[in-house]
Rosetta silent file (secondary structure, phi, psi, omega in degrees, C-alpha in Angstrom):
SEQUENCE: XXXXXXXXXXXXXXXXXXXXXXXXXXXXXXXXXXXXXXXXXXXXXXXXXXXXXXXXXXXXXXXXXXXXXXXXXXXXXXXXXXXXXXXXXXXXXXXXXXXXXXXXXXXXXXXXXXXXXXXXXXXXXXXXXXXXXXXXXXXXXXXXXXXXXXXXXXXXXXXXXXXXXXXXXXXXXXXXXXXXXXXXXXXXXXXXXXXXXXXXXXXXXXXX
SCORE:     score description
SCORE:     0.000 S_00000001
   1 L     0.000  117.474  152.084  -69.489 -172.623 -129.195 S_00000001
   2 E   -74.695  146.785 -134.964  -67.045 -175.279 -128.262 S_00000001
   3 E  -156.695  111.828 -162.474  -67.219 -177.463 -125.922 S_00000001
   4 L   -85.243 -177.615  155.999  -64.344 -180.005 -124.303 S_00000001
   5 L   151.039  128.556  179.902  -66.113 -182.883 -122.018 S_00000001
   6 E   -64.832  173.037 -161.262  -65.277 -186.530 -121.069 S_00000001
   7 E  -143.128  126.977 -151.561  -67.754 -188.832 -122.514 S_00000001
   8 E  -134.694   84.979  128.113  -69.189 -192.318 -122.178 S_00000001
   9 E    30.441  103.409  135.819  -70.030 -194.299 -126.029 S_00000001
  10 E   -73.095  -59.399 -150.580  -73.817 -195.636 -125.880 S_00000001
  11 E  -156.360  150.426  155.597  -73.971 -195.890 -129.880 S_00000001
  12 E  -139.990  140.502 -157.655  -72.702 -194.479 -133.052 S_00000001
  13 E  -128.903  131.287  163.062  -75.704 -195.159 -135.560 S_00000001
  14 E   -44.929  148.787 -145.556  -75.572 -194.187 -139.334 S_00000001
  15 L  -155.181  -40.930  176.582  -77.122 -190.728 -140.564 S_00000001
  16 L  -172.293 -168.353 -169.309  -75.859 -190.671 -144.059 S_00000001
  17 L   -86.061  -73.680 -141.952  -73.248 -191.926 -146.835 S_00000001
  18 L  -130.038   42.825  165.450  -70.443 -189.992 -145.106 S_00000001
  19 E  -113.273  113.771  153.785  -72.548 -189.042 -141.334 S_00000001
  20 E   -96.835  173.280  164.350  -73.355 -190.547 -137.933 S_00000001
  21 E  -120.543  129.691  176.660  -74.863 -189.744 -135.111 S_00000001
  22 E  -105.805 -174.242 -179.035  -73.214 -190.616 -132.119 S_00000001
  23 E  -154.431  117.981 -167.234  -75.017 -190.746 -128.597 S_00000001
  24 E  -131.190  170.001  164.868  -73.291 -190.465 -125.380 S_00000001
  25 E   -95.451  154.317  176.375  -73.248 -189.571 -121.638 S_00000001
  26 E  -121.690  170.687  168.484  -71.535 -186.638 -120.977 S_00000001
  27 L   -92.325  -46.375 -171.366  -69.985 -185.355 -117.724 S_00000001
  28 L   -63.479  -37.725 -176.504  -70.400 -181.710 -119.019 S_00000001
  29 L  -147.169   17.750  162.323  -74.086 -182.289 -120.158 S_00000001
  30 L    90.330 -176.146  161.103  -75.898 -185.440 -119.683 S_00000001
  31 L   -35.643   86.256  174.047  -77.158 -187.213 -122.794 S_00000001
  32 L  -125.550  130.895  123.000  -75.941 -185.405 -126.218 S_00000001
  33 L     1.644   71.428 -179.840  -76.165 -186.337 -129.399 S_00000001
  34 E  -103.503  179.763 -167.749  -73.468 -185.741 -132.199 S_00000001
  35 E  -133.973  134.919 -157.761  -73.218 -185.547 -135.472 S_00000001
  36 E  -150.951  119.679 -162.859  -70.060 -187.116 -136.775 S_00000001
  37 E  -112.520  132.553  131.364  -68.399 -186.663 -140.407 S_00000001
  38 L   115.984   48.095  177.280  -65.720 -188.379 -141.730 S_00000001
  39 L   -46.353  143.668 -157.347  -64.865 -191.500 -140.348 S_00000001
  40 L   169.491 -165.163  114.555  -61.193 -192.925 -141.176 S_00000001
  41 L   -12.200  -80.876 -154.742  -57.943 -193.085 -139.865 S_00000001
  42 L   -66.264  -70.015 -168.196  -57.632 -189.865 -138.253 S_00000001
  43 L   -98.769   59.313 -169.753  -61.135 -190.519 -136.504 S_00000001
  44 L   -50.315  121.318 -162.203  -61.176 -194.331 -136.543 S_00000001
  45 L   -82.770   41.513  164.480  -64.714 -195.822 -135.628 S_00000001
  46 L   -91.709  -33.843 -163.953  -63.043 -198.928 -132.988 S_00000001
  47 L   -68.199  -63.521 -169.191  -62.787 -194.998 -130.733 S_00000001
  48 L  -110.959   96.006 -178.531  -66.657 -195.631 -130.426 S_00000001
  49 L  -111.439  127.125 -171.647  -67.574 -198.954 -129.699 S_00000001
  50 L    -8.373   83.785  129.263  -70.211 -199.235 -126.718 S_00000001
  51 L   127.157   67.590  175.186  -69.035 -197.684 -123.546 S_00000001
  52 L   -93.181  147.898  173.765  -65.953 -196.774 -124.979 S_00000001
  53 E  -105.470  159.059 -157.685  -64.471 -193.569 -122.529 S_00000001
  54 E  -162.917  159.341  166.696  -63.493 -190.820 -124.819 S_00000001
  55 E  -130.699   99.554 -155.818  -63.074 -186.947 -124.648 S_00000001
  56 L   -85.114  121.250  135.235  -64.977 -185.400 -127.270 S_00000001
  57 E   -71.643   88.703  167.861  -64.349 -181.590 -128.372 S_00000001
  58 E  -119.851  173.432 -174.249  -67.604 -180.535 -130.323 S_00000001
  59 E  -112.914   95.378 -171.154  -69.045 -177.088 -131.527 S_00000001
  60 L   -85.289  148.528  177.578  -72.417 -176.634 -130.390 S_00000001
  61 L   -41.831  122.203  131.958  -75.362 -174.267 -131.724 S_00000001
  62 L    15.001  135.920  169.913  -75.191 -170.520 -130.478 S_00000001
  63 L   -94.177  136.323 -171.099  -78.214 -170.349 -127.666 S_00000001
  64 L    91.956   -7.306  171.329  -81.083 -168.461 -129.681 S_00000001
  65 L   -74.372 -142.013 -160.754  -79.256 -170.244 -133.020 S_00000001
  66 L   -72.261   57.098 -167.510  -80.405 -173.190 -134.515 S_00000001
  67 L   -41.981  -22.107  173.260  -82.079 -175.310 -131.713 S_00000001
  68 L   -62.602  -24.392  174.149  -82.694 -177.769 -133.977 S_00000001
  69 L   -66.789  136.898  157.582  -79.006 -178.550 -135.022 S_00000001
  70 L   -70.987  133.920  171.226  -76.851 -181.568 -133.664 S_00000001
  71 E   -52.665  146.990  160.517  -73.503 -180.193 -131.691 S_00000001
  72 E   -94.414  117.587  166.004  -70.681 -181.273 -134.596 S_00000001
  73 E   -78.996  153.957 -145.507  -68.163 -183.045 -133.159 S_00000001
  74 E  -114.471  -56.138 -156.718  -64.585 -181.354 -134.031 S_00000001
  75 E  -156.423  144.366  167.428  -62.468 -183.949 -132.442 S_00000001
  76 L  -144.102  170.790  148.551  -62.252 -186.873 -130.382 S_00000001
  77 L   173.772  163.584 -158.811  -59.989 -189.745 -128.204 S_00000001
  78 L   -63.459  125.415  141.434  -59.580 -191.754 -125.488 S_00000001
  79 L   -23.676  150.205 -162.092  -58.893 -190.968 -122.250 S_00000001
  80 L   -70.948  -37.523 -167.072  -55.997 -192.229 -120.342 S_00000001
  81 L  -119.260   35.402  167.168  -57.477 -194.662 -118.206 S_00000001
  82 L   -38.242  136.045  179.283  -59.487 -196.001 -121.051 S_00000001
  83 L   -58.718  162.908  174.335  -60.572 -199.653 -120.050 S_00000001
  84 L  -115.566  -55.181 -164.767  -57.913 -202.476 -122.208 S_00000001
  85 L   -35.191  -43.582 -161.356  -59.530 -205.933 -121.154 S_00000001
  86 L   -57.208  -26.592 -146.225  -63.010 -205.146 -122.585 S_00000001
  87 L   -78.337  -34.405 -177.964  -61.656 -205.084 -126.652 S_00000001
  88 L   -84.295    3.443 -167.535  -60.196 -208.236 -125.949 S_00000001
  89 L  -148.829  121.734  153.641  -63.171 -210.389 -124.210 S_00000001
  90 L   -68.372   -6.269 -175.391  -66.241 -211.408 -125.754 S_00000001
  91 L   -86.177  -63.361 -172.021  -68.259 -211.737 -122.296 S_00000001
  92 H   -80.528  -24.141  158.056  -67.348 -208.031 -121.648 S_00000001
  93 H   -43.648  -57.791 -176.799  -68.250 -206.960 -125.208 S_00000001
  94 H   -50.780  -58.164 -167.718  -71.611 -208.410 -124.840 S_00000001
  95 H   -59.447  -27.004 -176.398  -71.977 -207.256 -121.370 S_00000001
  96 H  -119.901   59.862 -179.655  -71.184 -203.685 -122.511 S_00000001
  97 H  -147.299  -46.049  145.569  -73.200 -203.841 -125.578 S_00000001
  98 H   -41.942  -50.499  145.302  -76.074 -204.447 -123.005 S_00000001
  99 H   -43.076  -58.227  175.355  -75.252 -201.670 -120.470 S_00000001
 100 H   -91.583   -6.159  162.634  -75.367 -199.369 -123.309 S_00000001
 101 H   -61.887  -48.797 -178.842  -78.419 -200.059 -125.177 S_00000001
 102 H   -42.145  -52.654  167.502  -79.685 -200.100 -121.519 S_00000001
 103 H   -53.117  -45.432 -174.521  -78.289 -196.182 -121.083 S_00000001
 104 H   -61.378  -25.151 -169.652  -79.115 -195.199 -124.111 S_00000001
 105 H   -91.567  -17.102  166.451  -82.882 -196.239 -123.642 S_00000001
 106 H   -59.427  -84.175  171.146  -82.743 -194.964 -120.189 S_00000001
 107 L   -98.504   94.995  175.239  -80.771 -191.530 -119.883 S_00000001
 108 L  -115.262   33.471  174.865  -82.320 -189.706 -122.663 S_00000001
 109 L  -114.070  131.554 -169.032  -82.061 -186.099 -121.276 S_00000001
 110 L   -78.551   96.064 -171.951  -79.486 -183.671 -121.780 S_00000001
 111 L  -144.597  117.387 -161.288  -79.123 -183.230 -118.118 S_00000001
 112 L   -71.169   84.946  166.374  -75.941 -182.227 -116.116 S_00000001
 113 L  -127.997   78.743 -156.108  -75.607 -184.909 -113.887 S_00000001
 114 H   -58.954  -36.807 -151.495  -71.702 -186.095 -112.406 S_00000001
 115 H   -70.646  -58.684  158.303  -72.524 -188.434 -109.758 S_00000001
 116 H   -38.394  -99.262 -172.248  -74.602 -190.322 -112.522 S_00000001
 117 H   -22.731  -27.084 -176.360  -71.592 -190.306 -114.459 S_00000001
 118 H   -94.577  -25.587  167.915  -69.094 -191.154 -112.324 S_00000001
 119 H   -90.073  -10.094  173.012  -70.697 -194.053 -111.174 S_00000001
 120 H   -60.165  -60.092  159.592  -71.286 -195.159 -114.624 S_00000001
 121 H   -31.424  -43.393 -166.334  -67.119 -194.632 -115.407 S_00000001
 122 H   -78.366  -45.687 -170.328  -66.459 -196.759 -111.885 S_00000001
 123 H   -53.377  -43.266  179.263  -68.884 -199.286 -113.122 S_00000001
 124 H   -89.747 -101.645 -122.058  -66.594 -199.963 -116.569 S_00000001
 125 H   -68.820  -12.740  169.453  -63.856 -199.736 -114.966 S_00000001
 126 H   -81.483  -26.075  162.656  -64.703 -202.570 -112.529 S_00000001
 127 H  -123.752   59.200   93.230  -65.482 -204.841 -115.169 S_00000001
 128 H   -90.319   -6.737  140.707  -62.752 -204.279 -116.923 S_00000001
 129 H   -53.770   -3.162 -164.208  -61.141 -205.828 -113.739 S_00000001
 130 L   -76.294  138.664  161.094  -63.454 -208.247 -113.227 S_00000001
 131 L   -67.021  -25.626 -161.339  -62.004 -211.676 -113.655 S_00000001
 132 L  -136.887  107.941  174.854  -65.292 -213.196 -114.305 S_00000001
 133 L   -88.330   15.746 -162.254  -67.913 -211.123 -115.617 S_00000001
 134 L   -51.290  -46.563 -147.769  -70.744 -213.704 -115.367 S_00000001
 135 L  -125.686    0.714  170.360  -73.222 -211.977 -112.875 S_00000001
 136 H   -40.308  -35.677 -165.352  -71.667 -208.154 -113.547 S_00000001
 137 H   -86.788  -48.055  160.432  -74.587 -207.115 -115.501 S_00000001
 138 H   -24.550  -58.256 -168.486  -76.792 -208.544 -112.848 S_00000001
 139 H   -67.762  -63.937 -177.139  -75.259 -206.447 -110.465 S_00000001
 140 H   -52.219  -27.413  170.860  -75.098 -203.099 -112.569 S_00000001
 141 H   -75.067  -18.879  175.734  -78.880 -203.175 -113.251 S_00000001
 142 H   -56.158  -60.970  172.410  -79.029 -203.632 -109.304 S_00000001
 143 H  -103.669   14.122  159.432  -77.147 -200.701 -108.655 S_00000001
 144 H   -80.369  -65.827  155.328  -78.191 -198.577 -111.663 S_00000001
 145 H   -22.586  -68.565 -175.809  -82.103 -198.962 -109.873 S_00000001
 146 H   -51.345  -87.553  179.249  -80.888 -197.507 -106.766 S_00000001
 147 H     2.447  -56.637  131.873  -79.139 -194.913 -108.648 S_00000001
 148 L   -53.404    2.549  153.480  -82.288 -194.049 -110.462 S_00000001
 149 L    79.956   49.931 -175.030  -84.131 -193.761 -107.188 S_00000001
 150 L  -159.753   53.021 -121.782  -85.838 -197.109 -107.212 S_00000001
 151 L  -103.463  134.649  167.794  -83.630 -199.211 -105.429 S_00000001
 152 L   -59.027  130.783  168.217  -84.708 -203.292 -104.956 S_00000001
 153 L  -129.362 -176.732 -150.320  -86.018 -204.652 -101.604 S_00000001
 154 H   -67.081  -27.100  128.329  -86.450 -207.149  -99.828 S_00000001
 155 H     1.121  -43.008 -156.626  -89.850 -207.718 -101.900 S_00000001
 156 H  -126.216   64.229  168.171  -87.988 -208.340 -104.764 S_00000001
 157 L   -50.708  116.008  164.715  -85.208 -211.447 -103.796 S_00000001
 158 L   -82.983  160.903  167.879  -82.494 -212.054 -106.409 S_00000001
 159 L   -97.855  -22.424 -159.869  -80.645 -215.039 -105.807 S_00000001
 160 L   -95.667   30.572  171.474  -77.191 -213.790 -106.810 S_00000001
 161 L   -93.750  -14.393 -174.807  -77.583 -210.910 -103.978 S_00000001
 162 L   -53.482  157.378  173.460  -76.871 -213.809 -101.384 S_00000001
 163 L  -148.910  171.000 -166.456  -73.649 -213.538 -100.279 S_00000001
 164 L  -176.852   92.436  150.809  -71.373 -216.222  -98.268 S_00000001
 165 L    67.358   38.105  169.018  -67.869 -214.901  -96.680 S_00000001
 166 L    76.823    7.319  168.303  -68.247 -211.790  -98.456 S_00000001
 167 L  -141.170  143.211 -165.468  -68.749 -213.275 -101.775 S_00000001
 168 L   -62.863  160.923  179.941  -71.228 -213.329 -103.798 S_00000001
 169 L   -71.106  121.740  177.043  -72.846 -216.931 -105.004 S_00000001
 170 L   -47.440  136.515 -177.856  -72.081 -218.638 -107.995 S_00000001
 171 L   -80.889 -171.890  160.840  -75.116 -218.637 -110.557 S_00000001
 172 L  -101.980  162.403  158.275  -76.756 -221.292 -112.699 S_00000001
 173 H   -61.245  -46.666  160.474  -77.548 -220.806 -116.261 S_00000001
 174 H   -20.528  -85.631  162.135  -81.105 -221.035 -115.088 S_00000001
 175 H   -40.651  -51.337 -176.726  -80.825 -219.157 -112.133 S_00000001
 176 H   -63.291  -74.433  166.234  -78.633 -215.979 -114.191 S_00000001
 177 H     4.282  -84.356  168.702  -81.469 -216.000 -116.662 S_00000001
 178 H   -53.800  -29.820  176.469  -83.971 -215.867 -114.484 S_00000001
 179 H   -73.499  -44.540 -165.487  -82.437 -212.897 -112.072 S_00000001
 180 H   -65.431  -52.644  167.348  -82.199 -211.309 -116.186 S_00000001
 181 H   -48.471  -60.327 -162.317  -85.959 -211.704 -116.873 S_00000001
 182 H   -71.276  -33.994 -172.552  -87.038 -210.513 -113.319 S_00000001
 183 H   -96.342   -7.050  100.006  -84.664 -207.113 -113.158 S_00000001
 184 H    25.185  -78.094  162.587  -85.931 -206.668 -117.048 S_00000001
 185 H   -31.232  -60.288 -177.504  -89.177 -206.748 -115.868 S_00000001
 186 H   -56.384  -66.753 -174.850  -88.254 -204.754 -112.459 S_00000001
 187 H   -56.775  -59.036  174.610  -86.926 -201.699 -115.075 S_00000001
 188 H   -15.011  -62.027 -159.078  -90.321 -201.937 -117.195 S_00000001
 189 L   -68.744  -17.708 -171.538  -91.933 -201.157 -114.448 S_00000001
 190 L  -138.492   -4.403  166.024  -90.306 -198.060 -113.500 S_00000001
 191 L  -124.706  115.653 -169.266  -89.156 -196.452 -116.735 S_00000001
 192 L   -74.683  -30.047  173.361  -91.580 -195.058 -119.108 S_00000001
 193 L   -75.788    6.711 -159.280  -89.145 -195.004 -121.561 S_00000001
 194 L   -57.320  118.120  166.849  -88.070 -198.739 -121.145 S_00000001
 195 L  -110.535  160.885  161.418  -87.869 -200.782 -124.452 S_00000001
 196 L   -65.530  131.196  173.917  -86.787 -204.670 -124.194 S_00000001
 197 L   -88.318  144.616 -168.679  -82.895 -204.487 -125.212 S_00000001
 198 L   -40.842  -43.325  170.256  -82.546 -205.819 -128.451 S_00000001
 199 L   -37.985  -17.862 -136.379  -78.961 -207.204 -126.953 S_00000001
 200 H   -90.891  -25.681 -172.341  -80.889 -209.492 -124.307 S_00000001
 201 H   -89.768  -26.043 -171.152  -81.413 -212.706 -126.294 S_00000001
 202 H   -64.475  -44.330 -162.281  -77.477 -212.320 -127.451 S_00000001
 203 H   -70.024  -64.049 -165.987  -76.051 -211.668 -123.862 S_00000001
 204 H   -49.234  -25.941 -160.257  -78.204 -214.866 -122.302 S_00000001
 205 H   -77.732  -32.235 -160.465  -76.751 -217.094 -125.646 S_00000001
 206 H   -98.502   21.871  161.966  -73.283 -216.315 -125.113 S_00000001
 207 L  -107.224    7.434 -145.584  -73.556 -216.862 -121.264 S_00000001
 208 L   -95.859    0.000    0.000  -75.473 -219.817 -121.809 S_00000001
């Protein structure tokens, strides 16, 4: 059966000399899984680089087929209001090289959920808008918690939640760090499925 559905990039991870597997959010179905042949020109792997948005056509196993089978992806490409800034900024690479190891280690259920999705889409597109992405990722684990029903209180004081004239407060290196450790920590704590992201010593070096 085929199956159209916008899509949100976590990973595309090697599978074989000419396979991957890619791993996304879907709108249509939560967290699925493809299986992806022939990488190239026609299907050029820069389409999935870490929260790249994309619209994926794949053909998934018959219900009562093969449960065991990966959907095959048929076709794929970017969406219209595909972010530009990120491809071009190493701060928002990182930062969305972080985000998605974070999703991927997160939302691992193939579960229909748009709201989830949509704030994840709003989320890249505000930083690609962001002028300054320094304390974005701060923020998105902030408001990824709530999201996930676990929302930070007053219990757990960040410094770069302060605000002054409506904007939030510049960080330290120190200070960013430290807010990075403590919502790190914060997620452990609340996700069974949590791993430390591999990204995390990379993101602090090149913010450092």
């Amino acid at each position: 059966m085929l199956v159209t559905t916008d899509a949100i990039v976590l990973s595309l991870q090697p599978h074989s000399d000419k396979a991957h597997v890619l791993h996304a959010y879907t709108r249509a179905g939560g967290r699925v899984n493809y299986m992806v042949y022939g990488l190239g020109r026609k299907n050029p792997r820069g389409l999935y680089t870490p929260l790249s948005l994309i619209q994926i056509t794949a053909d998934h196993p018959s219900q009562g087929g093969d449960g065991g089978r990966l959907p095959t992806l048929k076709e794929a490409c970017p969406i219209t209001h595909n972010p530009s800034s990120i491809t071009s900024d190493i701060y928002k690479q990182t930062i969305c090289l972080f985000i998605a190891e974070i999703l991927h280690n997160v939302l691992r259920h193939p579960m229909v959920d748009e709201p989830m999705y949509d704030f994840l889409v709003q989320s890249i597109l505000e930083l690609d808008q962001t002028p300054d992405p320094s304390n974005f990722h701060l923020q998105f684990l902030v408001d990824f918690a709530a999201k996930l029903g676990f929302a930070m209180d007053s219990s757990n004081p960040l410094p770069f939640l302060q605000e002054r004239a409506g904007e939030r407060l510049p960080l330290t290196r120190k200070a960013r760090q430290e807010a990075l450790r403590t919502l790190c920590a914060y997620f452990a704590e609340h996700v069974e499925t949590w791993e430390s992201p591999k990204s995390l010593d990379v993101l602090m070096e090149v913010f450092d």
